[in-house]
MIPA-573853 format. One record per residue: x, y, z of N, C-alpha, C in turn. Coordinates in steps of 0.001 Angstrom, whole numbers, plus 500000, padded with zeros to 6 digits. Layout:
BEGIN
XYZXYZXYZ;...
This chain:
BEGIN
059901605590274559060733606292275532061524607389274823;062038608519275209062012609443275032063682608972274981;064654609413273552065729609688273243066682610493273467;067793610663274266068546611867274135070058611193274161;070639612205273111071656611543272874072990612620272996;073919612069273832075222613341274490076189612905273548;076845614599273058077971614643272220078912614715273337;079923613763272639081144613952273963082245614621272980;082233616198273859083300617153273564084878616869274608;084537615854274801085930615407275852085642616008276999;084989616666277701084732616939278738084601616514279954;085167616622281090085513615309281895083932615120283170;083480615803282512081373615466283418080870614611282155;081149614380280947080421614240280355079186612280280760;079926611616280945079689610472281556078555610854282370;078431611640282972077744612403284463076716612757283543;076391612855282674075834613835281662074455612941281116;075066611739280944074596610168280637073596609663281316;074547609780282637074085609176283854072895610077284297;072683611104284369071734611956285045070596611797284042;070774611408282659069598611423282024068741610067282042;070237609120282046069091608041282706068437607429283515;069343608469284689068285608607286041067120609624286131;066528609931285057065194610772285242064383609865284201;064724608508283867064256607677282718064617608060281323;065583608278280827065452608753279487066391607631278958;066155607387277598067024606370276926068224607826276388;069526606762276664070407607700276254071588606680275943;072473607429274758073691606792274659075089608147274475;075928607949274416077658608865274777078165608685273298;077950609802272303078322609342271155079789610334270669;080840609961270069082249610998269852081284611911269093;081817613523268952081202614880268132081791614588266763;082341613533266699082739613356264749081845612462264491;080739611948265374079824610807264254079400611062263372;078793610805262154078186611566261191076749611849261984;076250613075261029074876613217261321073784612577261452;073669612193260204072891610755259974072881609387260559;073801609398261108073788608479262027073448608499263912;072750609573264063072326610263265415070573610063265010;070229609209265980069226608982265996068501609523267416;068023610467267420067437610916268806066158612009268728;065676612171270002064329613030270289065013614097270530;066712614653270772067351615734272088068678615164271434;069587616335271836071458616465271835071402617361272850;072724616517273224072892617166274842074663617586274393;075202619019274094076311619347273392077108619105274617;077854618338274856078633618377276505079831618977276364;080308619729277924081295620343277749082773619395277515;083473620626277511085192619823277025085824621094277174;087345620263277083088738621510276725088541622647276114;088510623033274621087857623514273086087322623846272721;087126624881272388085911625213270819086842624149269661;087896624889269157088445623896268316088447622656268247;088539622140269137088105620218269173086679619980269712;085507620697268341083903620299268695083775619468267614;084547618927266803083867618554265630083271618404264921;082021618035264830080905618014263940080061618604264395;080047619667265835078954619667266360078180620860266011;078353621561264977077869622689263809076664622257263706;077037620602262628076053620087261752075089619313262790;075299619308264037073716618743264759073075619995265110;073627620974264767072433622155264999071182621591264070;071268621106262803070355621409261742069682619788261850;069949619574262995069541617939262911067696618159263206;067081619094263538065511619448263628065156618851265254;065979618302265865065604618303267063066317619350268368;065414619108269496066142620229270875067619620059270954;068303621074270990069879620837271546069869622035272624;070564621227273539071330621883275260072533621662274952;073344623090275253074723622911275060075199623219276811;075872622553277042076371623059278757078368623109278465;078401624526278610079561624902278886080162625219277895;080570624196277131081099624238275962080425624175274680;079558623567275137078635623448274227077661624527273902;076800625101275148076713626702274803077302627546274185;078744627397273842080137628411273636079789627983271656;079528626573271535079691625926270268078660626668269169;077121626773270126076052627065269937076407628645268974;076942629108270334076862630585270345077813631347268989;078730630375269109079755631085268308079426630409266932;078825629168266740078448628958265087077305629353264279;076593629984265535075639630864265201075356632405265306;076559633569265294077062634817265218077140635401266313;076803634782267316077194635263268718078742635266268697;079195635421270079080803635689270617080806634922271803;082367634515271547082580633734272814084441634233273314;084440634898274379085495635176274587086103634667276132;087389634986276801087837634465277769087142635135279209;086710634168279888086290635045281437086811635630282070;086907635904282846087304637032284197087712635672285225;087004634903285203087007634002286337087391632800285694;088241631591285843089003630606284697088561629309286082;088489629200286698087786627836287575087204627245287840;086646625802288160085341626139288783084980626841290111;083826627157290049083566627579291466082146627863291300;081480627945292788080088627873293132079622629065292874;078787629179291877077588630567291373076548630689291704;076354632072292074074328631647291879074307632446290720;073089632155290022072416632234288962071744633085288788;071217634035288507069842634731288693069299634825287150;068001634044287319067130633704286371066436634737285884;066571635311284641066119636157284068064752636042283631;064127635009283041063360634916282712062124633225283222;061598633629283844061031632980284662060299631980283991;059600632315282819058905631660281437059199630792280814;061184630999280841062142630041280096061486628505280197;061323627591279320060921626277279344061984625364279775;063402626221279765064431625001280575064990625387281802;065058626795282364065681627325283439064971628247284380;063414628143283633062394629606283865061879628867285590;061644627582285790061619626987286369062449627114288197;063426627612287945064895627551288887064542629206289474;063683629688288794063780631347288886063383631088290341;063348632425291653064411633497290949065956633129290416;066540632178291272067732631693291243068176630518291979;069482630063291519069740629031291610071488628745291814;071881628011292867073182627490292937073681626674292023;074793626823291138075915625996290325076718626299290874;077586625148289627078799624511289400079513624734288116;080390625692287814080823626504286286082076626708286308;082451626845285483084312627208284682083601628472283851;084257629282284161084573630518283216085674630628282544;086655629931282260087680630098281323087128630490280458;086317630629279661085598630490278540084317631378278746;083382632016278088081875631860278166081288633211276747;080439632887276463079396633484275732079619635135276127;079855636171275612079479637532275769079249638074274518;078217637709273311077580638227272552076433637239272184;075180637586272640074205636199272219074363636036270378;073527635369270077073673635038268495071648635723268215;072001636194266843070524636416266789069446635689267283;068035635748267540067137634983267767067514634622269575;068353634565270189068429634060271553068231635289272281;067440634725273502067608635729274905068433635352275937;068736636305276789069532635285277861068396635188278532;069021633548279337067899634302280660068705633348282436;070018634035282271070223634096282976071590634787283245;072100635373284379073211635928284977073941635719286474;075300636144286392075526635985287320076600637344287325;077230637218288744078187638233289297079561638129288361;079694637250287990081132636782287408080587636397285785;079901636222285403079289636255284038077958636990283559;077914637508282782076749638108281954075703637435281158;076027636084280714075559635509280192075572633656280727;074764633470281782074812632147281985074339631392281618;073062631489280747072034630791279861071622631969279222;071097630809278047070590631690277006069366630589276089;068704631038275699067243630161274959067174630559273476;066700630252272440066105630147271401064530629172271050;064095629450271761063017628080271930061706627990270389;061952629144269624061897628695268063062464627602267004;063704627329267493064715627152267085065222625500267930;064806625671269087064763624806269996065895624228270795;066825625831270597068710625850271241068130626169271955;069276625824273203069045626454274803070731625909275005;071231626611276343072466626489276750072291626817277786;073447626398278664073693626507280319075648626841280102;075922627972280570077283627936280925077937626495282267;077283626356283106077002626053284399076868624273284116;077190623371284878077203621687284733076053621097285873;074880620963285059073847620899285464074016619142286250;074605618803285556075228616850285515075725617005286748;076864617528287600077710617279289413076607617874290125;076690616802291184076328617302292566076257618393293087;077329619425292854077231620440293555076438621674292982;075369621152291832074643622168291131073489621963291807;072759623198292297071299622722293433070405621557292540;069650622265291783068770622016290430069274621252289276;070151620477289579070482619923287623069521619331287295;069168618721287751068571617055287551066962617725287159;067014619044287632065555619794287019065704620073285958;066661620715285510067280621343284302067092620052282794;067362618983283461067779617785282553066148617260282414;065251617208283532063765617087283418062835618113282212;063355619337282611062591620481281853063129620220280155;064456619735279973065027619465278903064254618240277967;064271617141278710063226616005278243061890616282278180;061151617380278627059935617811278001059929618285277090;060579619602277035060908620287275836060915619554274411;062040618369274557062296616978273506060626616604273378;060139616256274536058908615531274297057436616396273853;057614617711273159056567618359273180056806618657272203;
């Protein structure tokens, strides 16, 4: 069975995060972002959002762990910014309901959702400089950067909380994610 294992950045979906993966069958466990490395045993890291960049802890060193990582929210932000991208303050600081528009239709985690797609996002925060090697491939009215891929590399991010209800598609998002792991 197919492994995925969620960093909890304190983020208050993260539980949700858990739950959605092991409702599409996936073995999963909720581990703190200070575990050591070596001690993360998984097929997938699922970077979950939180408060912080500053309170991510360790979550640098699971970049180099050789398996898929999805960062959602914060975790995109973690991605982005420890890897020479930019992450600065939004325009928009709430949640509130987005659509998406899928840039790239091809994408192996969001290409799927194209043309577009209804979320659930906080912009306090978000990505406005990708990091080398990534494309976006997605936008919205209130952000420039709602996803973004590396699929060399095998980063991908979602600004957007694929995990609540009120996102059309998560539970696709979290499917396309466990292939990705499984291929």
């Amino acid at each position: 069975m197919t492994r995925i294992v969620v960093v909890d950045n304190h983020g208050q979906f993260t539980h949700l995060e858990g739950r959605a993966l092991r409702d599409i069958g996936v073995e999963t466990e909720i581990v703190d972002n200070t575990t050591p490395p070596d001690e993360i045993d998984a097929d997938g890291l699922v970077l979950s959002g939180g408060p912080s960049i500053d309170e991510s802890g360790r979550c640098d060193e699971y970049l180099d762990l050789g398996v898929p990582v999805l960062g959602i929210c914060l975790g995109m932000q973690i991605i982005a910014d420890e890897l020479g991208g930019a992450v600065g303050a939004g325009d928009y600081g709430g949640y509130a309901d987005v659509t998406v528009e899928i840039d790239e239709p091809e994408d192996s985690l969001v290409g799927s959702l194209a043309p577009e797609t209804r979320v659930w996002a906080s912009h306090a925060d978000e990505v406005v400089a990708l990091p080398d090697g990534f494309v976006r491939t997605g936008k919205s009215d209130v952000c420039d950067i709602e996803s973004m891929s590396d699929p060399d590399r095998g980063l991908y991010g979602v600004q957007w909380h694929p995990e609540v209800a009120h996102t059309a598609a998560g539970e696709e998002v979290f499917e396309n994610f466990r292939t990705i792991c499984e291929s």
